[in-house]
C-alpha positions as CSV (number, residue, x, y, z in Angstrom):
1,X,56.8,-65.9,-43.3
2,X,54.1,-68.4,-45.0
3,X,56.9,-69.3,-47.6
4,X,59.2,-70.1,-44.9
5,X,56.3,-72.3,-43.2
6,X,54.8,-74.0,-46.4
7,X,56.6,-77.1,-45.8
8,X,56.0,-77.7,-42.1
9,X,52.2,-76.2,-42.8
10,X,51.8,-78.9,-45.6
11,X,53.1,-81.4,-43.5
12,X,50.8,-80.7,-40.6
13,X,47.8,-80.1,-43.6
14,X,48.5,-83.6,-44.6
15,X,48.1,-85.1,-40.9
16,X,44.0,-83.9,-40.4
17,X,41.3,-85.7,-41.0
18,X,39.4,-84.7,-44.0
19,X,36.8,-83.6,-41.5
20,X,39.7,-81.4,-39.5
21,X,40.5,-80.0,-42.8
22,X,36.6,-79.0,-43.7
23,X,36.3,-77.6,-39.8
24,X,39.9,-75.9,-40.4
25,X,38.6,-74.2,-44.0
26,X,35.6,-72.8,-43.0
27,X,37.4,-71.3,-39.4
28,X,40.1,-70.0,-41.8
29,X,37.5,-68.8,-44.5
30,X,34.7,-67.2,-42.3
31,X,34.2,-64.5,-39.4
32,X,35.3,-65.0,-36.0
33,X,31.6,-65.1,-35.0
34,X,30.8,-67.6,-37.0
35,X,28.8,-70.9,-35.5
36,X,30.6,-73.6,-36.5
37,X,27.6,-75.8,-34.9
38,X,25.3,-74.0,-37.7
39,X,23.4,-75.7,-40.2
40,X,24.6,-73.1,-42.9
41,X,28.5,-73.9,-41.4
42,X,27.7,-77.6,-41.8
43,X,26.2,-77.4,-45.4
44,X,28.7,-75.2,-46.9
45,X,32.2,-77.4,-45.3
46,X,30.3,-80.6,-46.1
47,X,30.6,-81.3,-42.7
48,X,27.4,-84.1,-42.2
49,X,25.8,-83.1,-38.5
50,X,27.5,-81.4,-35.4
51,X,29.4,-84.7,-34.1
52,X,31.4,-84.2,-37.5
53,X,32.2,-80.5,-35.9
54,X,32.7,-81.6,-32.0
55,X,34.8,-84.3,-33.1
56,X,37.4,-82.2,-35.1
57,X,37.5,-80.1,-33.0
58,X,38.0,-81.4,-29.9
59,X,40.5,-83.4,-31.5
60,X,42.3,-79.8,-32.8
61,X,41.9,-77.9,-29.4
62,X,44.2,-80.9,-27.4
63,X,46.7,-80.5,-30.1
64,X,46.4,-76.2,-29.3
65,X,46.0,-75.7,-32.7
66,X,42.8,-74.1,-32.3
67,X,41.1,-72.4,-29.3
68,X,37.3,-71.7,-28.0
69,X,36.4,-68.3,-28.3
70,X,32.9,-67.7,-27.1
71,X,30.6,-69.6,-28.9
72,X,32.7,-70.6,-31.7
73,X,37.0,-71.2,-32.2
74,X,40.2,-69.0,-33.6
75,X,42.6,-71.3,-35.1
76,X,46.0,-70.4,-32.9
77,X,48.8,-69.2,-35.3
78,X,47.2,-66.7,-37.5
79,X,49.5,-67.4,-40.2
80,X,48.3,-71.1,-41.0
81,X,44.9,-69.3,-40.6
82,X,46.2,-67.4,-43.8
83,X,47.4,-70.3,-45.2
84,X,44.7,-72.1,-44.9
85,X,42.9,-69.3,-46.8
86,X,45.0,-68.8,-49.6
87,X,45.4,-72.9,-50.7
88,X,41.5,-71.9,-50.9
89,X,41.6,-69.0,-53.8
């Protein structure tokens, strides 16, 4: 399945921000639960201040890529989630 999406997920990569990328990475890369709003979320995805997290991902939400869950968001199609994780290892 993720070799038969490579292409369109690059494509669709290639198309973010480099702040919807960092936002994107550390959804992908951490718990559900985690507070993207978080200082330690912000530090580690170089991610300057929480504007640089509400932008993103409001941005990502009207495009349904990603969706609020509680306090925090799932990216939609769990297999660019694992994408996303493995262009990380």
């Amino acid at each position: 399945m993720l070799a038969r999406e490579a292409s369109a997920y690059t494509a669709l990569w290639e198309s973010f921000t480099i702040n919807q990328r960092r936002f994107l990475r550390g959804l992908a890369v951490e718990d559900r639960r985690v507070s993207p709003y978080s200082s330690a979320f912000l530090q580690k995805y170089g991610l300057s201040h929480a504007s640089a997290v509400h932008c993103p991902s409001s941005a990502l939400v009207k495009r349904d890529l990603i969706d609020r869950d509680a306090r925090s968001f799932i990216i939609s199609d769990r297999f660019f989630r694992i994408w996303i994780r493995e262009r990380e290892e």
